[in-house]
C-alpha positions in Angstrom: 61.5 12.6 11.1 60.5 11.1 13.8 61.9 8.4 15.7 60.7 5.2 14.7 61.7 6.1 11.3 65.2 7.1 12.6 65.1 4.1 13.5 64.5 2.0 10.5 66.7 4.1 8.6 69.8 3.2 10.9 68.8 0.0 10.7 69.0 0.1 6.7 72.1 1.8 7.0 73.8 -0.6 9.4 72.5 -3.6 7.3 74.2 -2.4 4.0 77.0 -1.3 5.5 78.0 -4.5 7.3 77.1 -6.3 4.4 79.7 -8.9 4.0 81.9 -8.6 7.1 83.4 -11.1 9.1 80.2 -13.3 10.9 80.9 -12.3 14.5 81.0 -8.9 13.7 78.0 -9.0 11.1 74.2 -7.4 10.9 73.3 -10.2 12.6 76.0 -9.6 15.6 74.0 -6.1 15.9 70.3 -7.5 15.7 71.0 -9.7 18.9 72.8 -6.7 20.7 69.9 -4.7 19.4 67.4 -7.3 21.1 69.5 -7.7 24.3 69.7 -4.0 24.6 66.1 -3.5 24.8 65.9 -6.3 26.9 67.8 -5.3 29.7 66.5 -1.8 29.2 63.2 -2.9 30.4 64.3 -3.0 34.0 66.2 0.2 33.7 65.8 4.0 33.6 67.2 4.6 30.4 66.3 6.7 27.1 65.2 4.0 25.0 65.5 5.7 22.0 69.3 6.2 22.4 69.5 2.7 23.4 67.9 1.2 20.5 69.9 3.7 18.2 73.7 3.4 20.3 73.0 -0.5 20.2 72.4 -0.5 16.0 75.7 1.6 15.7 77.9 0.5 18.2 80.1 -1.9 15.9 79.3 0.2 12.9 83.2 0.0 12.0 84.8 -2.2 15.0 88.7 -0.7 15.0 90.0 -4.4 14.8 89.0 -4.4 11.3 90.5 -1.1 10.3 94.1 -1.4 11.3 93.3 -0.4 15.3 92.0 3.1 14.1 88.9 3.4 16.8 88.2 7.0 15.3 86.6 5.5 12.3 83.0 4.1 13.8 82.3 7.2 15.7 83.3 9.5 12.4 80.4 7.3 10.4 78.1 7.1 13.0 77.9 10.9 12.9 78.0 11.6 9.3 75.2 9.3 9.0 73.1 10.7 11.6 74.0 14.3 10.9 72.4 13.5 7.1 69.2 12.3 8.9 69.2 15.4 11.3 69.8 14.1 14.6 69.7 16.4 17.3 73.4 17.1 18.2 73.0 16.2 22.0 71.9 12.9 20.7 74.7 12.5 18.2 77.4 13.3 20.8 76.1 10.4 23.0 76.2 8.0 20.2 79.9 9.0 19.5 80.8 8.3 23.2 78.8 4.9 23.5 81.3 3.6 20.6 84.1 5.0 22.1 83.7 3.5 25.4 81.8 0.1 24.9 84.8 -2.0 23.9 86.1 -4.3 26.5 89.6 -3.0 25.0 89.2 0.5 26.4 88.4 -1.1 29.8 92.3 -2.5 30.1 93.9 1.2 30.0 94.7 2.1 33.3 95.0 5.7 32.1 92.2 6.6 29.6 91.0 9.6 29.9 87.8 7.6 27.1 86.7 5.9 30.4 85.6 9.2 32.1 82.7 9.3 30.0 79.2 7.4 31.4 75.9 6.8 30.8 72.9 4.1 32.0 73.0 4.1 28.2 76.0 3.0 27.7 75.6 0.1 30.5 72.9 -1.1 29.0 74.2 -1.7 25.8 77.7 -2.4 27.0 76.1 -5.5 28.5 74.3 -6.5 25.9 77.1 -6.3 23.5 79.0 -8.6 26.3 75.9 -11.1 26.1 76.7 -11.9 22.7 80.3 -12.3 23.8 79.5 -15.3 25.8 77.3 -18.7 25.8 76.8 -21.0 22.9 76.9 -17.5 20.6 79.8 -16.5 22.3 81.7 -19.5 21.3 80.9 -19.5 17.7 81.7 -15.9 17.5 85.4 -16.7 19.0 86.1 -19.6 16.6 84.8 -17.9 13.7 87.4 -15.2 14.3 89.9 -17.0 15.1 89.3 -18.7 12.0 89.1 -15.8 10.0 92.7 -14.9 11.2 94.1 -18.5 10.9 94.7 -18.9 14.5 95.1 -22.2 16.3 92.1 -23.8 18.5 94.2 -24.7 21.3 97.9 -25.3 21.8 98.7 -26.4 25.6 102.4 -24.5 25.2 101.0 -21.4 25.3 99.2 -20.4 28.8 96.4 -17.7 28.6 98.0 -14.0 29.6 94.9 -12.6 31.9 96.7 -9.4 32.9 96.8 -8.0 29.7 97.0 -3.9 28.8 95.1 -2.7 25.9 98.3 -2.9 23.5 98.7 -6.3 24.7 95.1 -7.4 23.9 95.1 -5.4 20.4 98.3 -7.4 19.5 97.8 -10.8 20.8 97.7 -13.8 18.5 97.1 -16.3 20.8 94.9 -19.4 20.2 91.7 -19.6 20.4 90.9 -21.2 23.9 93.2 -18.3 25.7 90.4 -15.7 24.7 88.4 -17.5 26.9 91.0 -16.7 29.9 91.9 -13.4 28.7 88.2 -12.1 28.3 85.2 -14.3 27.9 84.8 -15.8 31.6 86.1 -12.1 32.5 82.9 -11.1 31.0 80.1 -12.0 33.7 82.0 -10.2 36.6 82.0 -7.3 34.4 78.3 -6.5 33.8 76.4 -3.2 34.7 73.0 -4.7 35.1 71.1 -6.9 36.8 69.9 -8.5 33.9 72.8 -8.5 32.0 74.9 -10.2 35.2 71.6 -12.5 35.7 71.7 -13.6 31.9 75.7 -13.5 31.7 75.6 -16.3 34.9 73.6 -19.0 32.7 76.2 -18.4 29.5 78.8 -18.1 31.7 77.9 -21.7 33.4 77.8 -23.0 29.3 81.4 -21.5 28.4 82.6 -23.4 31.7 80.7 -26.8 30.7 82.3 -26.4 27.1 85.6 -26.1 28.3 85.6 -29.3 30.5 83.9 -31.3 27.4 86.9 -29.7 25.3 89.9 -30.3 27.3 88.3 -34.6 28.0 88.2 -34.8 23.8 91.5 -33.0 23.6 93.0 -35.8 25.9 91.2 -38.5 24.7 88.9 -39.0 27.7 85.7 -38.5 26.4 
């Protein structure tokens, strides 16, 4: 098989199995990480191929969504690639790409998950980020915290921006705190030059939404 067909394939396979999760976490979440990806990959000397196949599986089963277990996407990601007949080498990347692309993972100050890297990995650890921020960005954190019946904003409880991993995994907080606690994190966080040079201009939007929500919320606008 070769790899254009590999990649069709995953893209089937990511497309049915995603069918019917939560929106920000959808196929469509992976098409514009899938995009982004080979975006920023343009100005970079990467394997494209493992990009473009890392970026379709990189959310294949996010851990939030099965009880914290983060041993779940990388378990599917093989089986489904060892059926195809993936080179192992290849397989073995992919695994470590969903492992260490969560911004979670990057709050442990002692995991031994964060030894692993690859220009791979940057790449489509920024593009996943992208679609963290901006006018997508913003969707995708209200639809989620919609989806777990959280509260938009509530000015009694202040944002908690020195979070560990537990404390992230746990937190219930409204919505606007995840902007505090990770989104406008995000841009400083980048690998790229793309990826920081596209993360500015969302970064900018998140900022201009957030003055336009707090004058509404007061009345002022």
């Amino acid at each position: 098989m070769n790899k254009s067909e590999i990649i069709n394939q995953t893209i089937q396979f990511v497309k049915s199995t995603l069918q019917g999760a939560e929106g920000g976490h959808d196929w469509f979440h992976i098409l514009r990480v899938f995009n982004n990806a080979k975006l920023i990959a343009k100005g970079e000397s990467v394997d494209n191929f493992i990009v473009e196949l890392g970026a379709l599986l990189h959310d294949i089963a996010d851990a939030k969504f099965y009880n914290g277990d983060e041993s779940i996407g990388p378990k599917k990601a093989r089986k489904f690639l060892e059926d195809i007949e993936v080179d192992e080498s290849i397989i073995q990347h992919i695994e470590n790409i969903i492992l260490n692309i969560s911004y979670k993972n990057s709050l442990s100050k002692n995991n031994s998950k964060q030894k692993f890297t690859s220009k791979e990995l940057e790449v489509i650890q920024d593009a996943d980020r992208l679609d963290a921020i901006g006018a997508i960005g913003i969707a995708r954190a209200f639809n989620y915290g919609g989806f777990k019946n959280r509260e938009i904003y509530n000015p009694e409880i202040q944002p908690n921006i020195n979070q560990n991993k537990e404390t992230y995994k746990k937190s219930t907080a409204p919505t606007i705190n995840h902007f505090y606690e990770k989104l406008l994190l995000l841009k400083d966080k980048m690998n790229t030059k793309t990826g920081w040079r596209l993360a500015t201009e969302r970064h900018k939007f998140m900022e201009l939404y957030l003055k336009q929500f707090y004058n509404e919320w007061k009345g002022n606008s």
